[in-house]
C-alpha positions in Angstrom: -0.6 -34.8 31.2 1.9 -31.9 32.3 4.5 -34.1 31.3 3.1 -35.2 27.5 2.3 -31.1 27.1 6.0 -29.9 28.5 7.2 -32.5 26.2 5.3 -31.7 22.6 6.2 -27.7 23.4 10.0 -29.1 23.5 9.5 -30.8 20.5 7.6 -27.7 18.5 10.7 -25.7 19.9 13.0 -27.8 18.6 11.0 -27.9 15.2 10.1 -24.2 14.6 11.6 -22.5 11.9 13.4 -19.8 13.6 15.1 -22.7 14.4 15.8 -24.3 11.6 16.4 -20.9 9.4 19.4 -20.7 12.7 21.0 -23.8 11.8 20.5 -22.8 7.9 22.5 -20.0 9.1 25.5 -21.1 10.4 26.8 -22.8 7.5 26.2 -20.0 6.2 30.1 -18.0 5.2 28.9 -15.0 3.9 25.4 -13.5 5.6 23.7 -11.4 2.7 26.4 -10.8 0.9 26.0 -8.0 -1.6 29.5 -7.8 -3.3 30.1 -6.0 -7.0 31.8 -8.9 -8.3 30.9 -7.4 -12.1 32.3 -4.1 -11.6 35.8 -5.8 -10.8 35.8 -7.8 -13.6 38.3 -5.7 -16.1 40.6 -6.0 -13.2 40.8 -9.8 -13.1 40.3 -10.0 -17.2 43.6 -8.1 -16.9 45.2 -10.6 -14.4 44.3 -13.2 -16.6 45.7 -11.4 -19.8 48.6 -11.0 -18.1 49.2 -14.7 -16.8 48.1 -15.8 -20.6 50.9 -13.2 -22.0 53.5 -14.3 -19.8 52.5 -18.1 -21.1 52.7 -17.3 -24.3 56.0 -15.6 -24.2 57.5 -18.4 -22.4 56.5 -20.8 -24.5 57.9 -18.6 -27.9 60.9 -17.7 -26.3 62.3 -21.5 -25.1 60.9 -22.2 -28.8 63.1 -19.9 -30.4 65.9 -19.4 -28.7 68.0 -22.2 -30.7 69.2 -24.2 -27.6 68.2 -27.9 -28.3 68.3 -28.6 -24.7 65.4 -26.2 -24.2 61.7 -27.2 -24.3 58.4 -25.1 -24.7 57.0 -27.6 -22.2 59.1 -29.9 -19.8 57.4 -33.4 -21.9 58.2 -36.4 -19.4 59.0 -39.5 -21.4 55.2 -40.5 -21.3 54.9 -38.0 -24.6 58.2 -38.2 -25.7 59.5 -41.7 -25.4 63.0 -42.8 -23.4 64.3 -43.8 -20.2 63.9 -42.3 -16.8 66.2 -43.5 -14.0 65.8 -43.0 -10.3 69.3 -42.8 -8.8 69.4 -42.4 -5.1 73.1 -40.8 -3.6 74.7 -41.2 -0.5 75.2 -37.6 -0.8 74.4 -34.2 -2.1 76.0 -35.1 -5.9 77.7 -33.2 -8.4 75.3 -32.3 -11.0 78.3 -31.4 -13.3 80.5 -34.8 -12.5 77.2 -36.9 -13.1 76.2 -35.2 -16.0 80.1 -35.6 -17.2 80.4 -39.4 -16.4 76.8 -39.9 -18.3 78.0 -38.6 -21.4 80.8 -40.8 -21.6 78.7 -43.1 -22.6 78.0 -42.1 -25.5 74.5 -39.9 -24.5 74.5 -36.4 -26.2 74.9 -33.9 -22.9 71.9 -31.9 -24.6 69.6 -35.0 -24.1 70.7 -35.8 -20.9 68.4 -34.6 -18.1 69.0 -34.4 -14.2 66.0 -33.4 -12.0 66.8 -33.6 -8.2 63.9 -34.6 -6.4 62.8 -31.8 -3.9 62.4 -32.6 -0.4 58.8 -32.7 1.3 58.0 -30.8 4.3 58.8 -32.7 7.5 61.0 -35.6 5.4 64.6 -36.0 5.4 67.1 -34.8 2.5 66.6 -37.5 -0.1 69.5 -36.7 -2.0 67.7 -38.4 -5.3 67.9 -37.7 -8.8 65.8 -38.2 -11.8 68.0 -38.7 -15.1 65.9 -39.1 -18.0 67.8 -40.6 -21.2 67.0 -40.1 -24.8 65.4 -43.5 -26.6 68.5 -45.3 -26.5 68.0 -47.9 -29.5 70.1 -45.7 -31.9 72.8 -45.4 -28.8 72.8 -49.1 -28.9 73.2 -49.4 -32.8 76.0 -47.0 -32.5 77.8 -49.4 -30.1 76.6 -52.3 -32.0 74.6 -53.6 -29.7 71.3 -56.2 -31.0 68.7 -54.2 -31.7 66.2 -56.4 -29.6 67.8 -55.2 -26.4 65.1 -54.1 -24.1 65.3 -50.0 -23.8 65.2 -50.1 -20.2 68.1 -52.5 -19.5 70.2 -50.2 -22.4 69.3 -46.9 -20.4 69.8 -48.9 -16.8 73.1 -50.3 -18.0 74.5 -46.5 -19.1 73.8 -45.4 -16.2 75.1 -48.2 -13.9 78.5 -47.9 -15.9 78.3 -44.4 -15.5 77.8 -44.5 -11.5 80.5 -46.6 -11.2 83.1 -43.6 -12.1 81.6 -42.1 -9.0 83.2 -45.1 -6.8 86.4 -44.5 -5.0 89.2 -46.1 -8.2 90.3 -48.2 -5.7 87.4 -49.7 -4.1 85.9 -50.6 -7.4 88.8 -52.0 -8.8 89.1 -55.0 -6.2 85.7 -54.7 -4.7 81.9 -55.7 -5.8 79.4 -52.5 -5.1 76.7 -53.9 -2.6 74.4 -50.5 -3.8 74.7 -51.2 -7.2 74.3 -55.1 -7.4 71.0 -57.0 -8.2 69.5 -60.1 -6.2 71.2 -62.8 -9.1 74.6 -61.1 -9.1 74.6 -61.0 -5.7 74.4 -64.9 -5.6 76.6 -65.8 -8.6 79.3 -63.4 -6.5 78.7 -65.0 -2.5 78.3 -68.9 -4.2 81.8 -67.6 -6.0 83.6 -66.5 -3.1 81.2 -69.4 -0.7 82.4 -68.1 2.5 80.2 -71.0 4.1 82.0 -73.5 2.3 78.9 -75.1 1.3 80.1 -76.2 -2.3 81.4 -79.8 -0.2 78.1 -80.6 0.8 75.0 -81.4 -0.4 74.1 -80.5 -3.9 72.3 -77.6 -4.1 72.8 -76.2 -0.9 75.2 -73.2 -1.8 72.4 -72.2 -4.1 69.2 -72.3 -1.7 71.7 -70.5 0.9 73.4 -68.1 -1.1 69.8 -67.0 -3.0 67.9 -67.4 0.5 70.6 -64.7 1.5 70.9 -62.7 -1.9 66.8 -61.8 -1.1 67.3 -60.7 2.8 70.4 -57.8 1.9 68.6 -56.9 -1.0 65.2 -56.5 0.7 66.8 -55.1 3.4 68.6 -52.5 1.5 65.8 -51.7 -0.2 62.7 -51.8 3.0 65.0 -51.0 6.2 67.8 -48.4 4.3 65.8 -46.7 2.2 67.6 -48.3 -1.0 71.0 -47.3 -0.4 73.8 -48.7 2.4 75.4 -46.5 4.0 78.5 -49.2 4.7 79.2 -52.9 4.7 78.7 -52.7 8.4 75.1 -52.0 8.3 74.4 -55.2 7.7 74.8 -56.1 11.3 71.8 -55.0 12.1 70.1 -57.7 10.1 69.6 -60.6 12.3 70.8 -64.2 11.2 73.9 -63.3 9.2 76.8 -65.2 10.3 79.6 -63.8 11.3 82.2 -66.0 8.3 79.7 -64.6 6.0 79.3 -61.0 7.2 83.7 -61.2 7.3 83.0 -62.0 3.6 81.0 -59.4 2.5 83.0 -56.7 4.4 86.1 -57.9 2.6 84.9 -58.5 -1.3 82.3 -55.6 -0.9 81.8 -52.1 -0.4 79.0 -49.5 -0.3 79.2 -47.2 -3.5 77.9 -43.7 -3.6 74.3 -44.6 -5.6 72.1 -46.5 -6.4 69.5 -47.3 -9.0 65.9 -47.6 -7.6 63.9 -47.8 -10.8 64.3 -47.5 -14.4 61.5 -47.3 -17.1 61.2 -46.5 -20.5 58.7 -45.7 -23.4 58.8 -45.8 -27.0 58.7 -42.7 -29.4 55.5 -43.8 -30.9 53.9 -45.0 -27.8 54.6 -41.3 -26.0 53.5 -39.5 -29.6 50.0 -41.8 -29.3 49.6 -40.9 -25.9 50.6 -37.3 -26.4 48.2 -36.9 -29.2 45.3 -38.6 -27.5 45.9 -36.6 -24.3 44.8 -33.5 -26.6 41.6 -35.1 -28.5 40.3 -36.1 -24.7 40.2 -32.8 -23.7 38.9 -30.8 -26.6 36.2 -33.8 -27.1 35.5 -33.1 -23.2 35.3 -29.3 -23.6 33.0 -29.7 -26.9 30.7 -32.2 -25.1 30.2 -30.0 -22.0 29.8 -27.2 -24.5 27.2 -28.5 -26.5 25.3 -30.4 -22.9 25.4 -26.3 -21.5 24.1 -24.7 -24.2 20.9 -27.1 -24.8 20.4 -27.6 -21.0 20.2 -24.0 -20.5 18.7 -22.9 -24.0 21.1 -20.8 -24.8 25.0 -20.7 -26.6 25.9 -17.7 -23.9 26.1 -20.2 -21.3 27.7 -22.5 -22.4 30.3 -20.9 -24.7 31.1 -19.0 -21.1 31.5 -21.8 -19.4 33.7 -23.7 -21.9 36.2 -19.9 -22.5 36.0 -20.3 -18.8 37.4 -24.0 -19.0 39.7 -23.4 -21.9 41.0 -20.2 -19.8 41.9 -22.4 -16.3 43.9 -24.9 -18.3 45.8 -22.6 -20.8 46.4 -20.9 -17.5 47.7 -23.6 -16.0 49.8 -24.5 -18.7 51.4 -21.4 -19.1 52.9 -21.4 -15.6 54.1 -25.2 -16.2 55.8 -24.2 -19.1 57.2 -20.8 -17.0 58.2 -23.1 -14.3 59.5 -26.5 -16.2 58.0 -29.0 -14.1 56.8 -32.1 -16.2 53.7 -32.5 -18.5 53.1 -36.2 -17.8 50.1 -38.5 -17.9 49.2 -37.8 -14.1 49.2 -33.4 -15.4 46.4 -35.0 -18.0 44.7 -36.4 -15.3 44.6 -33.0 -13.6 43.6 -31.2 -16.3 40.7 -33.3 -17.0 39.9 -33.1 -13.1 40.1 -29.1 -13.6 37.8 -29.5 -16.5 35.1 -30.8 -14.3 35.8 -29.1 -11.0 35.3 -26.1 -13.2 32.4 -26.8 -15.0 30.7 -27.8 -12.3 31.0 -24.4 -10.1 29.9 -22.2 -13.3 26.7 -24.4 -13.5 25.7 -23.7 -10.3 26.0 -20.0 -10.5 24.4 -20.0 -14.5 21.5 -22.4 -12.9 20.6 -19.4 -9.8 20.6 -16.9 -12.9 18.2 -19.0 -14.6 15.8 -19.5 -11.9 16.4 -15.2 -11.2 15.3 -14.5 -14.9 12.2 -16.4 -14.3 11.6 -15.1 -11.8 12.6 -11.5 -11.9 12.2 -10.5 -15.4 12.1 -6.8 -15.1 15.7 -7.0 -13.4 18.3 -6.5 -15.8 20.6 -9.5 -16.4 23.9 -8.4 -15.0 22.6 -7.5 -11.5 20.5 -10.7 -11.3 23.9 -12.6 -12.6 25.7 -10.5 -9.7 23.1 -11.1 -7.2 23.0 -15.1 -8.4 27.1 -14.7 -7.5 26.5 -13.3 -4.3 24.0 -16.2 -2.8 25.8 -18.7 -3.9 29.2 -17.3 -2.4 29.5 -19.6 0.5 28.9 -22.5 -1.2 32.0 -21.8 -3.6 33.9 -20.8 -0.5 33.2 -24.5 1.8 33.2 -26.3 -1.7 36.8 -24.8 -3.5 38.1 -24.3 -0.2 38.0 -28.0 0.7 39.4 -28.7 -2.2 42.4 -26.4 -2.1 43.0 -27.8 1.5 43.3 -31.2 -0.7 45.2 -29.9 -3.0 47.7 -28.5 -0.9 48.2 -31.7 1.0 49.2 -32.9 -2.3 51.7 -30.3 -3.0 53.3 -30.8 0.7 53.2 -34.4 1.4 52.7 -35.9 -2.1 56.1 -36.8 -3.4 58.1 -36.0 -6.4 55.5 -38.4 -8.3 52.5 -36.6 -7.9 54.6 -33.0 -8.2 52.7 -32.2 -11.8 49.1 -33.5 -10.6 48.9 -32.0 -7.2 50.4 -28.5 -8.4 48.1 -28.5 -11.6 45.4 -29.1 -8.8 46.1 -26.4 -6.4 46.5 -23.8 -9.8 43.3 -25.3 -10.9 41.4 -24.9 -8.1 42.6 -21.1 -7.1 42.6 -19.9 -11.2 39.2 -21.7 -11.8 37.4 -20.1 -8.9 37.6 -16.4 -9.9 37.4 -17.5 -14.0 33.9 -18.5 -13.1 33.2 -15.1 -11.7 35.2 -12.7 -13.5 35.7 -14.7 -17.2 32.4 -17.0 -17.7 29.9 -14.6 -15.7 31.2 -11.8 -17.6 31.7 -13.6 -21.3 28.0 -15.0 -21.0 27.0 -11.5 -20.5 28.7 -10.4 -23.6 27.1 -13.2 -25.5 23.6 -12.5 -24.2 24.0 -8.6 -25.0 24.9 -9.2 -28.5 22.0 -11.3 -28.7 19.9 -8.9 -27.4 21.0 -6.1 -29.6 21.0 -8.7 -32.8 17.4 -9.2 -31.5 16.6 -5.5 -31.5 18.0 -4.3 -34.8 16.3 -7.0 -36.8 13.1 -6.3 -35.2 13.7 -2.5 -36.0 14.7 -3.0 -39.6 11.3 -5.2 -40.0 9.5 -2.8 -38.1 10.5 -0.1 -40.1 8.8 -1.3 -43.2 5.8 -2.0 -41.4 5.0 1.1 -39.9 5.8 3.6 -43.1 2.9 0.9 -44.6 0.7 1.7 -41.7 1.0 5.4 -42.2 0.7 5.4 -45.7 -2.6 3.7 -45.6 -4.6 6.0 -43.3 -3.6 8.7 -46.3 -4.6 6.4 -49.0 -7.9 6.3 -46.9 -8.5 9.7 -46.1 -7.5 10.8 -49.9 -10.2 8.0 -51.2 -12.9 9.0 -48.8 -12.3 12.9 -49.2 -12.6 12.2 -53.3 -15.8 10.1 -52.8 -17.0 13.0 -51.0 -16.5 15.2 -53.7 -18.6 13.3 -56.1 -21.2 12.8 -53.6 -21.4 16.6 -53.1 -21.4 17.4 -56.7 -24.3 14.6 -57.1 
């Protein structure tokens, strides 16, 4: 019996409410917070003037300052059709010498665009280049190319011809670029030269060996040397070459100083669709949330805050896209929708607690109880946005050059939409609410008005009637 009672008190104690309120607690950030978030937020509408200004003003001047090369937004060729090329360089390259050998080939220098691809932290220099092409069907026409060509091979065949200049004059001239070269050329050229001598034996045999080896120094170059040889002589490290063969290669080969890694390429129309549709999927998504606010919480303050809030974070974060340059691609659409919701979602929460307070407090003006709403639901914003700039940030540092425009639109996102929803919806819904209020108040006055000049007229009326009947009774 001891043993059953020691053991249901342990249990009780475990159970009680002091402890559980103590475990509610330590997930708790911020103990009773009591911050005057309101009475800061002139300071922050400033900030985001400012940011919005400086957006604006980038945007006009790269508009007007009569450079064709210039941009109000860095368009990647998802919106604006062309090729992009991923060239890869032994090297640190010459910006200046690339861009120079490019244009001799007939590309415009104004439409010609290099964008070295930064390096991560804890990666190696990559020494890689993005060169993004104008479409090049009317480049084709002009040389008098068929006008079925496929854009990519066009863009991937200017550029190849242009990365050849690069070579050493007299390497190329007796000498096949190993970098350069595809899996098919590379076994047209080895069953040319057929070090192997396999040509006298069986039919067929120089093919199946020549193509069986065309795919291991291509995959190889591509897996095991990060697309790019160094020298011939690296391909003794792959196992299985023979040594006439490997003579071969050394003698009708060299390594060149790039090489191509991808190429793609989009159509004018296609990138105008997409550019166009980019911008209908994110008003429609503003005007839904902004109509699903407004009739979940009975009110057009709410949601028109959160939506100016919304709007705010992503003219924000386009601003500072524009300032910077970096790309506007499908994967920034992406982000931006992401925003949207990440957004959204944190103003609901706080417009929800002021709901619930104006139930239940309705003597309490609406700005403290919107303050006070801020304030309890403080640590939750910090554990939830503060995960989610640790994401973010991963993104920004070990993402790549490919995710560069989604993970930085993230990490802006996430720090810009955090205070918006305290210092631009909190505060616009309480504009909206006021001028309801005071809408609400003149219009009753005005009606009132009427009303009570009737009321006081009538007692008068009365008095007047009843003192004249009382006349007539007295002289009766």
């Amino acid at each position: 019996m001891t043993a059953k009672v020691d053991k249901t008190s342990e249990l009780k104690s475990v159970s009680s409410p002091a402890n559980t309120s103590a475990r509610g607690i330590m997930i708790q950030i911020f103990k009773d917070a009591n911050y005057d978030f309101l009475g800061k937020k002139r300071l922050f509408i400033g900030f985001s003037l400012l940011f919005l200004f400086a957006g604006a003003l980038s945007i006009a001047w790269r508009v007007s300052d009569g450079d064709p090369s210039t941009h109000a937004f860095n368009l990647g060729i998802d919106f604006t059709g062309g090729t992009l090329i991923n060239v890869k360089f032994k090297e640190p390259p010459d910006l200046v010498r690339l861009r120079s050998v490019i244009e001799r080939q007939g590309i415009e220098s104004s439409k010609i665009t290099l964008q070295p691809i930064s390096e991560r932290v804890g990666q190696e220099s990559k020494n890689e280049i993005f060169i993004r092409l104008p479409t090049m069907l009317p480049v084709a026409r002009q040389a008098g190319q068929a006008e079925t060509a496929d854009e990519t091979d066009i863009g991937k065949q200017k550029i190849l011809a242009a990365l050849k200049e690069l070579n050493d004059t007299n390497a190329a001239r007796y000498k096949t670029d190993l970098n350069l070269i595809g899996r098919n050329a590379l076994n047209e050229k080895l069953a040319e030269l057929d070090p192997l001598n396999l040509r006298a034996g069986k039919a067929g045999a120089a093919e199946r060996v020549y193509g069986g080896v065309s795919v291991r120094l291509i995959d190889y170059r591509e897996r095991e040397r990060g697309g790019i040889f160094g020298s011939v002589a690296e391909i003794k490290n792959l196992d299985g070459v023979e040594p006439k063969l490997l003579a071969a290669l050394e003698e009708h080969f060299f390594a060149g100083v790039a090489a191509v890694r991808s190429a793609e390429a989009v159509s004018p129309q296609i990138g105008a669709d997409l550019r166009n549709r980019a911008v209908y999927v994110t008003l429609a998504a503003c005007a839904g949330m902004l109509i699903y606010v407004a009739v979940r919480f009975k009110s057009w303050g709410y949601g028109l805050g959160a939506v100016v809030a919304v709007f705010h974070d992503v003219l924000v974060t386009l601003g500072i896209f524009s300032i910077m340059q970096w790309e506007v691609d499908l994967n920034l659409v992406g982000a931006l929708l992401s925003l949207v919701g990440f957004s959204m979602n944190d103003t609901i929460v706080i417009f929800d607690r002021v709901r619930e307070k104006r139930v239940l407090k309705r003597r309490e003006a609406l700005d403290f109880l919107t303050n006070r709403s801020i304030n309890e639901t403080l640590s939750r914003t910090a554990l939830t946005n503060g995960t989610a700039f640790l994401c973010a940030l991963s993104l920004v540092l070990f993402g790549g050059e490919v995710l560069k425009g989604f993970s930085w639109a993230l990490l802006i996102g996430v720090l810009v939409g955090t205070y918006s929803t305290l210092y631009i919806a909190s505060p616009f819904m309480l504009w909206w609410e006021a001028r309801k209020t005071r809408a609400r108040t003149s219009s009753e006055a005005e009606t009132g008005a009427p009303s009570a000049a009737g009321r006081s007229a009538a007692p008068a009326l009365n008095n007047e009637a009843t003192t004249g009947t009382g006349k007539k009774r007295k002289g009766a």
